[in-house]
C-alpha positions in Angstrom: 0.0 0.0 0.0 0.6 3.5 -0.3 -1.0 6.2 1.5 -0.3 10.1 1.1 1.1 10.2 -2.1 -0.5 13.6 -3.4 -1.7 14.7 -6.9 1.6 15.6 -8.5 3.4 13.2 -7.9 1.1 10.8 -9.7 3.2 10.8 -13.0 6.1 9.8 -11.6 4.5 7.0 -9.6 3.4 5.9 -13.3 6.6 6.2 -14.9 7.9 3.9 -12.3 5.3 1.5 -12.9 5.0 0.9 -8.7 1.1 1.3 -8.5 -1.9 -1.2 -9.9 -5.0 0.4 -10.6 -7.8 0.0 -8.3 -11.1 1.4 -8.4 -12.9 1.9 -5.0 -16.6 0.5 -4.3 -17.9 3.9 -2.6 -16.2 6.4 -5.4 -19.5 7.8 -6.1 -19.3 9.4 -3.0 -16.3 11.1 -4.0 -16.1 14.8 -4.8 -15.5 14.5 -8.2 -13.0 17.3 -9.1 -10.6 15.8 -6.6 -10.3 12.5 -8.9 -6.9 13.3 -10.4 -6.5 10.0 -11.9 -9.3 8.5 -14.0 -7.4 4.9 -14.1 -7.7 5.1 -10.1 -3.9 4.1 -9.4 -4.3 6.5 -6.9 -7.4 7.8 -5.3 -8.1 10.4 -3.4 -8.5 9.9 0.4 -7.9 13.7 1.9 -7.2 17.3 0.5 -6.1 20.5 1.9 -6.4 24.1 0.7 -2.9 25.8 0.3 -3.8 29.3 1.4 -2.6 32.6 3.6 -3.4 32.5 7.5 -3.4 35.8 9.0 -3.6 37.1 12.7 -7.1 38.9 12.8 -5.5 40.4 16.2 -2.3 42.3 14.0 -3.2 42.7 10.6 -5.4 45.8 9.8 -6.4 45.5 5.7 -7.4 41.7 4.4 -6.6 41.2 1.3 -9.0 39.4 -1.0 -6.9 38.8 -3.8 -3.2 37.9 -4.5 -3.0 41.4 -6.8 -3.8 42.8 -3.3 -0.5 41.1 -1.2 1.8 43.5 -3.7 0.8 46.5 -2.0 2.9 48.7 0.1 0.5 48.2 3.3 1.9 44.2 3.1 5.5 45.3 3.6 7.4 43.0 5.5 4.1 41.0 6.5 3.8 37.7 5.1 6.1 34.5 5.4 6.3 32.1 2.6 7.8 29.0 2.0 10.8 28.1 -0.2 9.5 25.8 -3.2 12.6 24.1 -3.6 12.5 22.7 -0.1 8.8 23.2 1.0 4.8 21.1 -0.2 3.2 24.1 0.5 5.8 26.6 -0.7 5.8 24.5 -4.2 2.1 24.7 -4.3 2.2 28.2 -4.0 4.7 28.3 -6.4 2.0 26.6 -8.7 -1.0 29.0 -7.7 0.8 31.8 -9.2 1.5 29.7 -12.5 -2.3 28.9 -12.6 -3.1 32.5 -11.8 -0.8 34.2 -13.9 0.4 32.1 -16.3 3.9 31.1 -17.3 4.0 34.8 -19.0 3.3 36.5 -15.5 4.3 34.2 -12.5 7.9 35.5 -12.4 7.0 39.4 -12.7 4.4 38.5 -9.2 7.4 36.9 -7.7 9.6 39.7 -8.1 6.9 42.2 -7.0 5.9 40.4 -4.3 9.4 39.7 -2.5 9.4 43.0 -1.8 6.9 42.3 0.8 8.5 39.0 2.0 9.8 39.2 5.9 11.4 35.8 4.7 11.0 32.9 2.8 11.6 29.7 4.9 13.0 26.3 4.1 9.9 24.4 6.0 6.2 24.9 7.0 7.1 24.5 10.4 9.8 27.8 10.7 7.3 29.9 8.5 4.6 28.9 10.9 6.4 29.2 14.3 7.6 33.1 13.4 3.7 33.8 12.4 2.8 32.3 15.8 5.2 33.8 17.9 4.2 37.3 16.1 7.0 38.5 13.8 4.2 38.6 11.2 0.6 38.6 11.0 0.7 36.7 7.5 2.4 33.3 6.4 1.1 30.6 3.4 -0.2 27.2 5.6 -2.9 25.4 5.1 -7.1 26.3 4.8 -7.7 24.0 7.9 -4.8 25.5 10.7 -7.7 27.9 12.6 -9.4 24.5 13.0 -6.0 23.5 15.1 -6.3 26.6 17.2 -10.1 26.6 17.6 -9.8 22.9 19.1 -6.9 23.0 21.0 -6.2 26.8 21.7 -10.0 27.7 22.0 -9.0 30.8 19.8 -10.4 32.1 16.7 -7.4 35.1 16.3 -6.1 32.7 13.6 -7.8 32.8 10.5 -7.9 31.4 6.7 -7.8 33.4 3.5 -9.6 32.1 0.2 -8.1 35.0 -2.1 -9.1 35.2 -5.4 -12.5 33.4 -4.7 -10.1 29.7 -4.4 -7.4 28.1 -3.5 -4.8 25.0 -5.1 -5.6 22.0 -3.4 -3.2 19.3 -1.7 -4.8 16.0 -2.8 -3.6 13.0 -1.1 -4.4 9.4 -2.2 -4.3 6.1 -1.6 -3.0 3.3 -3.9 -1.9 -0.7 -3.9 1.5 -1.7 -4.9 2.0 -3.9 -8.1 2.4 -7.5 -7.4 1.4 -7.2 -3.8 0.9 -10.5 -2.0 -1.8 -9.5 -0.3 -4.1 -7.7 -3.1 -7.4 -8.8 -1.6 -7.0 -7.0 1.8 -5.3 -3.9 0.1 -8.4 -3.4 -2.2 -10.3 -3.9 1.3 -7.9 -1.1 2.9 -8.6 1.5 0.3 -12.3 1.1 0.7 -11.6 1.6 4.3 -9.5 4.7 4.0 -12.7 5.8 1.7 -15.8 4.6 4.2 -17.7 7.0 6.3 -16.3 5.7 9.2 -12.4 6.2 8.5 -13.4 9.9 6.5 -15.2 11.0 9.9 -12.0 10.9 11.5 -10.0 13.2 9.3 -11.3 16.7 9.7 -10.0 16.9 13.3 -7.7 14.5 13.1 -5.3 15.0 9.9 -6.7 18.7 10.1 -7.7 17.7 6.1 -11.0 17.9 4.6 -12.5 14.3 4.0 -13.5 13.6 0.5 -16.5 12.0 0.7 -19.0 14.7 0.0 -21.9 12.9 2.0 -20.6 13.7 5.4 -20.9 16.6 7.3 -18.0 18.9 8.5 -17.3 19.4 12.4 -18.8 22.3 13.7 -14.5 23.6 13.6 -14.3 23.8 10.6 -16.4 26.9 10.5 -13.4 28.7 11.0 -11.4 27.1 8.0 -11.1 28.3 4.4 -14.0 27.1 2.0 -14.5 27.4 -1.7 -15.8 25.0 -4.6 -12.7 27.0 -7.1 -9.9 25.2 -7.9 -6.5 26.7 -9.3 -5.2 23.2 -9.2 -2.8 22.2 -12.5 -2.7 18.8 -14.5 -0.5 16.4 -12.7 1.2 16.3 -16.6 1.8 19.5 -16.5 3.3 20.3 -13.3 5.6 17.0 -14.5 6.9 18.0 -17.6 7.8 21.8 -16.1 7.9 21.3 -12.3 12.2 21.6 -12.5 12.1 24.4 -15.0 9.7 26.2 -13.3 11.7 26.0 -10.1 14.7 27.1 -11.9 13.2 30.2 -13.1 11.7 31.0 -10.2 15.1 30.7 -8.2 16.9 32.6 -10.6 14.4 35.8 -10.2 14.4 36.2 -6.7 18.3 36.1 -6.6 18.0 39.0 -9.2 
């Protein structure tokens, strides 16, 4: 088995020929523009919204779209995460590409680093200085005020959905080729996918389940929502992914 693989690595997990396809009994119940393979070598279990978090208690303007993070008001505000060394920096990295093309990305990047307090190697730095309050902004995920609601009892934290959506972290499930044990695989991934095991996530994994039958925790009020995806083919991001990087690297060393 595999578990957590997400959605762009699924063309290299096909070019290495690990995976069998598989396709669940309950997929029905699956939101359907999270199925980012149609052959169901992977299938989606969980997802998360990559999106800004901002301290309601320190920052004065919300932004509402990513246009709106370029402005002088945002100086030295938001923390993101390197895309060479970071899932949700890279993701980011990909929301821009979606947003503004392969035409545009790089001129946002270079406009918006001159708001960048820093850009950190992992989530977990980028994170710890927004929580400790060297800045009111940092890139995390649509579901971290859920954390803080359930374990901090505070609702100072809180998500952004800019630009009316967000890229979405898919992560699925598959069964290994020429596993020994194929019938209780297939039997894992329709547990991974029953109402039972997707009940657990929200508060849990801090994901959103995927089954679109089951209601949300009264938590995730407080976490980001939209039905608009930025999200790129799996293809694409493979074929460009290391260029991409490259060019992005090279124009914030300018």
């Amino acid at each position: 088995m595999v578990i957590g693989l997400d959605n762009n690595y699924l063309p290299k997990a096909l070019a290495l020929e690990v995976l069998q396809p598989y396709k669940p009994q309950e997929v029905e119940k699956l939101r359907k523009d999270l199925i980012f393979d149609p052959q169901f070598n992977l299938t989606p279990f969980d997802y998360g919204y990559i999106v800004f978090n901002y301290d309601s208690e320190r920052l004065q303007q919300v932004p509402t779209t990513h246009r709106d993070l370029l402005a002088p008001d945002y100086k030295g505000l938001i923390v993101v995460e390197n895309p060479l060394t970071s899932s949700p920096g890279q993701i980011f990295l990909l929301t821009t590409i979606s947003l503004f093309g392969e035409e545009g990305y790089l001129d946002y990047w270079r406009a918006l680093k001159e708001n960048l307090l820093t850009i950190t190697p992992s989530w977990d730095e980028a994170y710890g200085i927004f929580t400790s309050g060297e800045a009111p902004m940092v890139l995390s995920y649509g579901a971290s005020p859920v954390y803080h609601l359930v374990y901090d009892q505070t609702e100072r934290y809180k998500a952004l959905v800019l630009d009316e959506g967000a890229y979405a972290q898919i992560e699925g499930v598959g069964i290994i080729k020429n596993t020994d044990n194929l019938k209780n695989a297939r039997l894992l991934v329709d547990y991974v996918l029953s109402e039972a095991f997707q009940s657990l996530i929200p508060e849990t994994q801090f994901m959103y389940p995927v089954r679109t039958d089951l209601e949300l925790p009264e938590s995730f009020r407080v976490a980001a929502q939209t039905e608009k995806l930025f999200n790129l083919p799996p293809e694409k991001v493979e074929a460009n992914l290391d260029r991409w990087l490259a060019e992005w690297e090279q124009a914030l060393n300018e």
